[in-house]
Biopython code that builds the backbone (N, CA, C, O; Angstrom):
import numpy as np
from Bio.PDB.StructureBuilder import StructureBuilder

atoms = [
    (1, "UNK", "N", (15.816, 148.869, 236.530)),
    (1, "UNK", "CA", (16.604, 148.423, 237.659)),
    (1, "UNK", "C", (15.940, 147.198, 238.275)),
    (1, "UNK", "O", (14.727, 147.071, 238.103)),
    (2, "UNK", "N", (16.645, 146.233, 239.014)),
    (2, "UNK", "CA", (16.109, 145.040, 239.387)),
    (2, "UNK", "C", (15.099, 145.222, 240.518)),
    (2, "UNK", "O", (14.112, 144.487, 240.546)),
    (3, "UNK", "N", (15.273, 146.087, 241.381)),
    (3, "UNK", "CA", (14.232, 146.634, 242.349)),
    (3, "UNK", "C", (13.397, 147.059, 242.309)),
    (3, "UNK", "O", (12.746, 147.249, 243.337)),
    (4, "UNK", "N", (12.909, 147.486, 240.942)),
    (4, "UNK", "CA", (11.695, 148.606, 240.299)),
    (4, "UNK", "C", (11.258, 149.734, 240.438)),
    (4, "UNK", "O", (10.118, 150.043, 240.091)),
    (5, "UNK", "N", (12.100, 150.547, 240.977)),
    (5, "UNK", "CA", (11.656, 151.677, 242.092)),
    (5, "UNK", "C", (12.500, 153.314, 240.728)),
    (5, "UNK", "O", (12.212, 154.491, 240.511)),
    (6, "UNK", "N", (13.622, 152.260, 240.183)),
    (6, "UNK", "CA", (14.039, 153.413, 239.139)),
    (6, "UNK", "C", (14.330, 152.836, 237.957)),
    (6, "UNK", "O", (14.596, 151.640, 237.840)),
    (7, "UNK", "N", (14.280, 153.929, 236.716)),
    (7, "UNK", "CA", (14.366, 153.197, 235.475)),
    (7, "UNK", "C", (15.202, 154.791, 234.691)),
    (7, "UNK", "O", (15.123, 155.990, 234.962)),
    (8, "UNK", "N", (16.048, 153.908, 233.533)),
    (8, "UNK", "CA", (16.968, 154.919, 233.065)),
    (8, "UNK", "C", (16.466, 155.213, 231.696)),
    (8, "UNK", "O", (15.736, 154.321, 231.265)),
    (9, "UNK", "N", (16.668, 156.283, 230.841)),
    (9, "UNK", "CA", (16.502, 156.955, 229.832)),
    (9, "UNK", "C", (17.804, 157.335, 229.169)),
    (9, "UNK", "O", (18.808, 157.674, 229.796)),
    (10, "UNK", "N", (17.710, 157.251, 227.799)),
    (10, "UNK", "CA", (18.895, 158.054, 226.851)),
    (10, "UNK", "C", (17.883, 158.942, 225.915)),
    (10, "UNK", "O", (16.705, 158.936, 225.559)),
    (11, "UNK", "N", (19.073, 159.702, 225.742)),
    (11, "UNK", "CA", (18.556, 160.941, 224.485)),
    (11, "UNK", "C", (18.198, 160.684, 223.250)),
    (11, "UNK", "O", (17.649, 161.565, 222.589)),
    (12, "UNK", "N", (18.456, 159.374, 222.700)),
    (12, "UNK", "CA", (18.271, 158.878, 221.691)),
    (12, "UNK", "C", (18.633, 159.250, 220.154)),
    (12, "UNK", "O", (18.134, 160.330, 219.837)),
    (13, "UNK", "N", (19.205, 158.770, 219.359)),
    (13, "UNK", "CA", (19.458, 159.260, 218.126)),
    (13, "UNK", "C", (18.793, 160.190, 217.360)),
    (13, "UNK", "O", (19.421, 160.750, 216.461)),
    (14, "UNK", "N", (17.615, 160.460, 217.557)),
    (14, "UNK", "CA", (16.893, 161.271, 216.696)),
    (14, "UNK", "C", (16.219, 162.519, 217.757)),
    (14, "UNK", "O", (15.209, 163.212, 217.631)),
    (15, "UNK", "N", (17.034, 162.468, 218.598)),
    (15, "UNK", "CA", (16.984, 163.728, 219.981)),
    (15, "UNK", "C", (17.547, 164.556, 219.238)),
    (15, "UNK", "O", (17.673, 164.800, 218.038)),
    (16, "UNK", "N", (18.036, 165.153, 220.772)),
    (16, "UNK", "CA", (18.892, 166.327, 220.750)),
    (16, "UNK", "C", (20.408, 166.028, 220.625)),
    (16, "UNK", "O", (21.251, 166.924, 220.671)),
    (17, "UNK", "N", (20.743, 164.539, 220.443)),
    (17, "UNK", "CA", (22.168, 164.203, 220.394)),
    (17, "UNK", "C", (22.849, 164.600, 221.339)),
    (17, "UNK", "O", (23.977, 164.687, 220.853)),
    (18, "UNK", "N", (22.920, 164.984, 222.673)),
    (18, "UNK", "CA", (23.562, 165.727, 223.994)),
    (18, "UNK", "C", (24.404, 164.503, 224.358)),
    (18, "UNK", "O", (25.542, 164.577, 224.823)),
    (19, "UNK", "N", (23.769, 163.420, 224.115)),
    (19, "UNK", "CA", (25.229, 162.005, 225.299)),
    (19, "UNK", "C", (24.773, 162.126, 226.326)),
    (19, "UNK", "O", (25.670, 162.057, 227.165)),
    (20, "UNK", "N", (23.396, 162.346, 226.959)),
    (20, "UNK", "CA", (22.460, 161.980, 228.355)),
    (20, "UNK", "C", (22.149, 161.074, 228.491)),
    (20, "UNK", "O", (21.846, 160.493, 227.449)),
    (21, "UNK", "N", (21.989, 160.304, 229.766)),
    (21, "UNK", "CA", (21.197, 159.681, 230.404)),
    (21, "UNK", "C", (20.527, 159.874, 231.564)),
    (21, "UNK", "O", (21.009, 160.801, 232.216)),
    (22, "UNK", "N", (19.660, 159.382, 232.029)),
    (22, "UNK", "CA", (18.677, 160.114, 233.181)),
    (22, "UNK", "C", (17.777, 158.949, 233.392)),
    (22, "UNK", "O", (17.034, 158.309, 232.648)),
    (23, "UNK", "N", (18.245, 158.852, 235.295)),
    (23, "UNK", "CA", (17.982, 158.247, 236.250)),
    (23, "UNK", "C", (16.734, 158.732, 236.796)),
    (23, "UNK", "O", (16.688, 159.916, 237.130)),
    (24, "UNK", "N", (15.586, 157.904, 236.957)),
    (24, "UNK", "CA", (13.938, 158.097, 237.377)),
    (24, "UNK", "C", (13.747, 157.627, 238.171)),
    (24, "UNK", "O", (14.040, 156.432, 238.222)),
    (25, "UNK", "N", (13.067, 158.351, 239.416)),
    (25, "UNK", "CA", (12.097, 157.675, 240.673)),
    (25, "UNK", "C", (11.039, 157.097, 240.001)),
    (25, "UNK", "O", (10.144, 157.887, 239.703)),
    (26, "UNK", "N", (10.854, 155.721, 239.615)),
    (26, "UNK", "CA", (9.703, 155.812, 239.045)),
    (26, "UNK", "C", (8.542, 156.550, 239.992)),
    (26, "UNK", "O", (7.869, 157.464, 239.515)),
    (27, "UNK", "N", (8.340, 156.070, 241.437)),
    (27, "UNK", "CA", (7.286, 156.725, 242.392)),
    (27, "UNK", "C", (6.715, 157.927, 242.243)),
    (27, "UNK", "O", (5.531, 158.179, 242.019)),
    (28, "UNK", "N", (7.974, 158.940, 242.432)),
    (28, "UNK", "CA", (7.712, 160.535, 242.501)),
    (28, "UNK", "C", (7.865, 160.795, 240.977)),
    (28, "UNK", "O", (7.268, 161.810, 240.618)),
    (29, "UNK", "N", (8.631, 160.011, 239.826)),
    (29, "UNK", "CA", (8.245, 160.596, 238.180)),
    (29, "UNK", "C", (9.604, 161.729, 238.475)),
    (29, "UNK", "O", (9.634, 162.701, 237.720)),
    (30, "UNK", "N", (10.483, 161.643, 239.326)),
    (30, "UNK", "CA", (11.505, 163.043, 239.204)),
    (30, "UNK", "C", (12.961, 161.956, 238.699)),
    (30, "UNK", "O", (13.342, 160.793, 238.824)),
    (31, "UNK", "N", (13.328, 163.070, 238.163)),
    (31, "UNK", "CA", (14.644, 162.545, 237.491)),
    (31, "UNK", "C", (15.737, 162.860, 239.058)),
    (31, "UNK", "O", (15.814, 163.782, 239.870)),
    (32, "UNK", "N", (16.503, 161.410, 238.851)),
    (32, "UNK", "CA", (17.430, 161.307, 240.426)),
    (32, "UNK", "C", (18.825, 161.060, 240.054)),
    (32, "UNK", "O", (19.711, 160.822, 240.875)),
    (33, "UNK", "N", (19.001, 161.132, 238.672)),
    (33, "UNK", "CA", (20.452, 161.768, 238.215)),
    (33, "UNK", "C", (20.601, 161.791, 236.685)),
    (33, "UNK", "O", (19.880, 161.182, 235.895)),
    (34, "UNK", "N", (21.910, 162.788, 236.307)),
    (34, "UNK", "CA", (21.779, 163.145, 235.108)),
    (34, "UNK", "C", (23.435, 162.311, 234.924)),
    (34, "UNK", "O", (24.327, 162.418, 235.765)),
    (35, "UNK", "N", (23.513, 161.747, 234.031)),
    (35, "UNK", "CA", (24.941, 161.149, 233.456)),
    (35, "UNK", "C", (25.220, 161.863, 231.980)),
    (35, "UNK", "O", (24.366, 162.010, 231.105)),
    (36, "UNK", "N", (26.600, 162.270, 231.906)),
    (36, "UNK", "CA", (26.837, 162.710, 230.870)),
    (36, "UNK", "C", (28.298, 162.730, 231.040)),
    (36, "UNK", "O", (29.082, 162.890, 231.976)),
    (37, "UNK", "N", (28.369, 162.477, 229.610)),
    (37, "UNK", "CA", (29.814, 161.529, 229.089)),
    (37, "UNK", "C", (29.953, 161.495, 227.493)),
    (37, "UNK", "O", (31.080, 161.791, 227.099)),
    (38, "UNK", "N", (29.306, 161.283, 226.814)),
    (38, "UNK", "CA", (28.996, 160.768, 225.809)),
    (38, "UNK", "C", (29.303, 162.194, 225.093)),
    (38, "UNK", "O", (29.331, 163.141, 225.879)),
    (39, "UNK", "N", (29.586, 162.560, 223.444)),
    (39, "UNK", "CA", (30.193, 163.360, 222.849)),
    (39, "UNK", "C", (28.729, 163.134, 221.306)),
    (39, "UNK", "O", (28.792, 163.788, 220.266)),
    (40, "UNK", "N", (27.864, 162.338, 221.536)),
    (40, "UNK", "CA", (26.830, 162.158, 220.317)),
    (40, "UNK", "C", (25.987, 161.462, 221.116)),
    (40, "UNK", "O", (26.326, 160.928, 222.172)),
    (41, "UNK", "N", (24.678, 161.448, 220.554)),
    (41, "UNK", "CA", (23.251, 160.526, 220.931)),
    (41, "UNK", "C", (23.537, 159.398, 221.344)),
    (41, "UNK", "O", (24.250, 158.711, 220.612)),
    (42, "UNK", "N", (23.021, 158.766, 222.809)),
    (42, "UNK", "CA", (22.848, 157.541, 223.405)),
    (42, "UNK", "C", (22.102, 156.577, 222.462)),
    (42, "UNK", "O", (21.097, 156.911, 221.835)),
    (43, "UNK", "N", (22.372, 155.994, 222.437)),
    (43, "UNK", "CA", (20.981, 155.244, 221.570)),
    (43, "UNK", "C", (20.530, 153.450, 222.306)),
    (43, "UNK", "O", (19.600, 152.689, 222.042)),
    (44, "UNK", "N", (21.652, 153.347, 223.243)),
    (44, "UNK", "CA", (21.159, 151.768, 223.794)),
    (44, "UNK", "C", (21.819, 152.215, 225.742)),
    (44, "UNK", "O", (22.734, 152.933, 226.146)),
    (45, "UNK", "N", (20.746, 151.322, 226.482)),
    (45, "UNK", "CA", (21.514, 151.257, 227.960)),
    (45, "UNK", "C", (21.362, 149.973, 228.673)),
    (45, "UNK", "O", (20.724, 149.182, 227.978)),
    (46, "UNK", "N", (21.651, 149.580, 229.589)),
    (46, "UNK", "CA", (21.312, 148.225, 230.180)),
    (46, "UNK", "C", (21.750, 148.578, 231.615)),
    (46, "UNK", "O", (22.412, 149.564, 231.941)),
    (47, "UNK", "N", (21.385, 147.836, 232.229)),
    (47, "UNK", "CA", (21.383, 147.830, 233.703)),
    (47, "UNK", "C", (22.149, 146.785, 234.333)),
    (47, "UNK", "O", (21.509, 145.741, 234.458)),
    (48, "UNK", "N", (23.524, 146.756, 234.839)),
    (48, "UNK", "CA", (23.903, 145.699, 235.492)),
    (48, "UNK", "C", (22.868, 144.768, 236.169)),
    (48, "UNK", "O", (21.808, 145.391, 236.227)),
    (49, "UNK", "N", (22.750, 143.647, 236.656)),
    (49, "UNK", "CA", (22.119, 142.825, 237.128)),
    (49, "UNK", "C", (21.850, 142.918, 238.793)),
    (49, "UNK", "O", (20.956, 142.427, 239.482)),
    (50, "UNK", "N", (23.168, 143.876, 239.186)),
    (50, "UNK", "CA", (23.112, 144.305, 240.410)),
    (50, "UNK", "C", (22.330, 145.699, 241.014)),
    (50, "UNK", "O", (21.999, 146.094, 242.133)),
    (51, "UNK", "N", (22.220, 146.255, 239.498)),
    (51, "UNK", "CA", (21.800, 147.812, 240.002)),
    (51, "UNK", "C", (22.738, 148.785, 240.067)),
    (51, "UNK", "O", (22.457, 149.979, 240.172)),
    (52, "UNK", "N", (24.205, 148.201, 239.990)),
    (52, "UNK", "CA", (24.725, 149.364, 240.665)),
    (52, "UNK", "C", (25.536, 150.188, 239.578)),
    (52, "UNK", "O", (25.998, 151.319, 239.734)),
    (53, "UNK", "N", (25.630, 149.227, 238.206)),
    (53, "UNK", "CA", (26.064, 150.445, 237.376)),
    (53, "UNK", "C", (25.203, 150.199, 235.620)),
    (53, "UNK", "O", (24.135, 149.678, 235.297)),
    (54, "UNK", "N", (26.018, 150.693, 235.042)),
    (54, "UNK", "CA", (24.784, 151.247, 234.090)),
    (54, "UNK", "C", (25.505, 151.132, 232.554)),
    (54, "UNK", "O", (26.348, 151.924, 232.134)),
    (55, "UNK", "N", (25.227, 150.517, 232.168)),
    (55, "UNK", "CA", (26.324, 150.581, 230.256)),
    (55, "UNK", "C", (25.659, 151.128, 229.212)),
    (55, "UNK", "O", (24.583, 150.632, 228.877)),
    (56, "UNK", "N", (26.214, 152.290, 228.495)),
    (56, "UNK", "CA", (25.455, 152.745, 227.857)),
    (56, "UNK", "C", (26.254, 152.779, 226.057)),
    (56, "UNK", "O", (27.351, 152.221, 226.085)),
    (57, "UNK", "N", (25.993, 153.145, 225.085)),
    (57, "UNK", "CA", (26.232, 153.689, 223.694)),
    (57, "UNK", "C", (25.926, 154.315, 222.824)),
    (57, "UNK", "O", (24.771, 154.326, 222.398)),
    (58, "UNK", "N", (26.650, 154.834, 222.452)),
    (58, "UNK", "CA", (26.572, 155.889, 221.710)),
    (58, "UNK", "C", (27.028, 155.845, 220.325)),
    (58, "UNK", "O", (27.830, 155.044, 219.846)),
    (59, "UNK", "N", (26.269, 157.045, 219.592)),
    (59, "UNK", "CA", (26.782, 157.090, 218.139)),
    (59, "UNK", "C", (28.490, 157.811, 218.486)),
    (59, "UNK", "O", (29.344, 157.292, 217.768)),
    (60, "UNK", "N", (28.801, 158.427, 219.042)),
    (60, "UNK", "CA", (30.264, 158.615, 219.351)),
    (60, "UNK", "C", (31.356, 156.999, 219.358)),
    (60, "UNK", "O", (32.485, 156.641, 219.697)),
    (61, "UNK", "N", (30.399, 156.573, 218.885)),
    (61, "UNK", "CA", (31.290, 154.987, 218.976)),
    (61, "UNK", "C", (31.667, 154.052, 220.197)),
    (61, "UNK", "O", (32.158, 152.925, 220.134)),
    (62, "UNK", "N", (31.255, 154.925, 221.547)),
    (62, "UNK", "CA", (31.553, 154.304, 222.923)),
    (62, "UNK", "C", (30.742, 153.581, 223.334)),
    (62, "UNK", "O", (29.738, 153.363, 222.656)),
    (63, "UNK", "N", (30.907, 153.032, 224.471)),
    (63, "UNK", "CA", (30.080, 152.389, 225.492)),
    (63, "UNK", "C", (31.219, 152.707, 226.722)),
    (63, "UNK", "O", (32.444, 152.599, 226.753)),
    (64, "UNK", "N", (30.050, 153.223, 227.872)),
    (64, "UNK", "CA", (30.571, 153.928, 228.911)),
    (64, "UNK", "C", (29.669, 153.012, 230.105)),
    (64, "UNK", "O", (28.447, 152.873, 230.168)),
    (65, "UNK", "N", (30.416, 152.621, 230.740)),
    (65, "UNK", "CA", (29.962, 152.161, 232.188)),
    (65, "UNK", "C", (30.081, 153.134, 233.101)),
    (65, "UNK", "O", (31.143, 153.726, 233.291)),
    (66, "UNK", "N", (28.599, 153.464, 233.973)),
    (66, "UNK", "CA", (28.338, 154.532, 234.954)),
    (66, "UNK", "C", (28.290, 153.508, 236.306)),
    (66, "UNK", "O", (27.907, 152.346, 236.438)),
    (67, "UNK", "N", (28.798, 154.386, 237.137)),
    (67, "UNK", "CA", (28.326, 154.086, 238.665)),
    (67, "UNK", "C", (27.461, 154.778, 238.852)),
    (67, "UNK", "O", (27.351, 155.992, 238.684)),
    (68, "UNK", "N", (26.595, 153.827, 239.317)),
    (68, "UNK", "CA", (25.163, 154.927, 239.738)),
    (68, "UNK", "C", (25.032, 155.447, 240.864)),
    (68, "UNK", "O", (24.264, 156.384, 240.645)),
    (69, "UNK", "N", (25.248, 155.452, 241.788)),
    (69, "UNK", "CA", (25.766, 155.721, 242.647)),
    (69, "UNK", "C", (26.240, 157.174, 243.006)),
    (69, "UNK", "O", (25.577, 158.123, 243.425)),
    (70, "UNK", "N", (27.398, 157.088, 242.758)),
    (70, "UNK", "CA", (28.257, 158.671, 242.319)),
    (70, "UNK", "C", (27.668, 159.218, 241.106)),
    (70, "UNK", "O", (27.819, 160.439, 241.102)),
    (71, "UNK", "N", (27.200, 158.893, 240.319)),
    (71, "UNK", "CA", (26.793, 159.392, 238.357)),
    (71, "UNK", "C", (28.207, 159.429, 237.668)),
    (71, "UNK", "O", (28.331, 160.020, 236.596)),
    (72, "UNK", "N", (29.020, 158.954, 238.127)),
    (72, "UNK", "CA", (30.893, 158.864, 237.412)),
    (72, "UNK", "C", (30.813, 157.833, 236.272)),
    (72, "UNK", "O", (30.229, 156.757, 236.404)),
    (73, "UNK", "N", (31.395, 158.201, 235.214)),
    (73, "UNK", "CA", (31.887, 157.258, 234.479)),
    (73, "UNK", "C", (32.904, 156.611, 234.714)),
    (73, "UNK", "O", (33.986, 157.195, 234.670)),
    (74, "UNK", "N", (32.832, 155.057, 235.066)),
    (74, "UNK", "CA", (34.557, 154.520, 235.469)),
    (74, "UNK", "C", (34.991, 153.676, 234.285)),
    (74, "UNK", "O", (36.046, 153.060, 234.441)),
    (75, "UNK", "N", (34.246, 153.520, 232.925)),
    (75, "UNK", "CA", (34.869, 152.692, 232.002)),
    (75, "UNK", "C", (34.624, 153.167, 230.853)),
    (75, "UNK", "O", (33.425, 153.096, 230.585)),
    (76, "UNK", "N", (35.439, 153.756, 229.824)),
    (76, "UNK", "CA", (35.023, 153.886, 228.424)),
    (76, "UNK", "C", (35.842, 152.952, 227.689)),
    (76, "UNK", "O", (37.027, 152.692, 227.897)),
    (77, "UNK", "N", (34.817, 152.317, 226.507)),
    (77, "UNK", "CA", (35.358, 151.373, 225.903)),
    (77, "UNK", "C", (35.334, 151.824, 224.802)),
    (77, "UNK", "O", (34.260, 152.359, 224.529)),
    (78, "UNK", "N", (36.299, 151.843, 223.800)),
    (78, "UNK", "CA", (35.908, 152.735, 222.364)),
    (78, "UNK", "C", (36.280, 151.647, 221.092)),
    (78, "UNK", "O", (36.967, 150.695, 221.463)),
    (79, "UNK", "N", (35.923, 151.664, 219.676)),
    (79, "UNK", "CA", (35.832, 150.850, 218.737)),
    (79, "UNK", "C", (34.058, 150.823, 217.906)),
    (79, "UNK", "O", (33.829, 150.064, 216.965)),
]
sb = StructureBuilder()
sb.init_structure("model")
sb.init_model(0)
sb.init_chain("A")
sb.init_seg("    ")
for serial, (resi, resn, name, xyz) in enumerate(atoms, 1):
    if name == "N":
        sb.init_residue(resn, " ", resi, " ")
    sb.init_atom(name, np.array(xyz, "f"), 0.0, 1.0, " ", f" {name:<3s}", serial, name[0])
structure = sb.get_structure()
């Protein structure tokens, strides 16, 4: 995140394949939200430039834009 205070995680392809992502205090090390959407392993994420939402992909073939904020998915893009 551009502020440094949190940083995001995926489950990664060679996980557990769940379609998680997970939002970190970096400070306190506690996870400060769980996103889930995804139907197969995350494997890439990026961080808007603003902070405020979150693009992620998956082996399910998507990329899902999160509000971070709420933890809602407001965009699935599929192909």
């Amino acid at each position: 995140f551009p502020d440094g205070r949190r940083v995001v995680s995926c489950d990664g392809v060679w996980n557990s394949g769940e379609g998680v992502l997970k939002v970190w205090d970096v400070a306190t090390g506690k996870c400060v939200a769980t996103l889930k959407g995804h139907s197969d392993g995350v494997n890439c994420v990026a961080v808007f430039p603003d902070g405020r939402r979150i693009v992620s992909a998956s082996d399910d073939e998507t990329l899902k834009v999160w509000d971070v904020a709420t933890g809602e998915c407001v965009a699935t893009l599929e192909g």
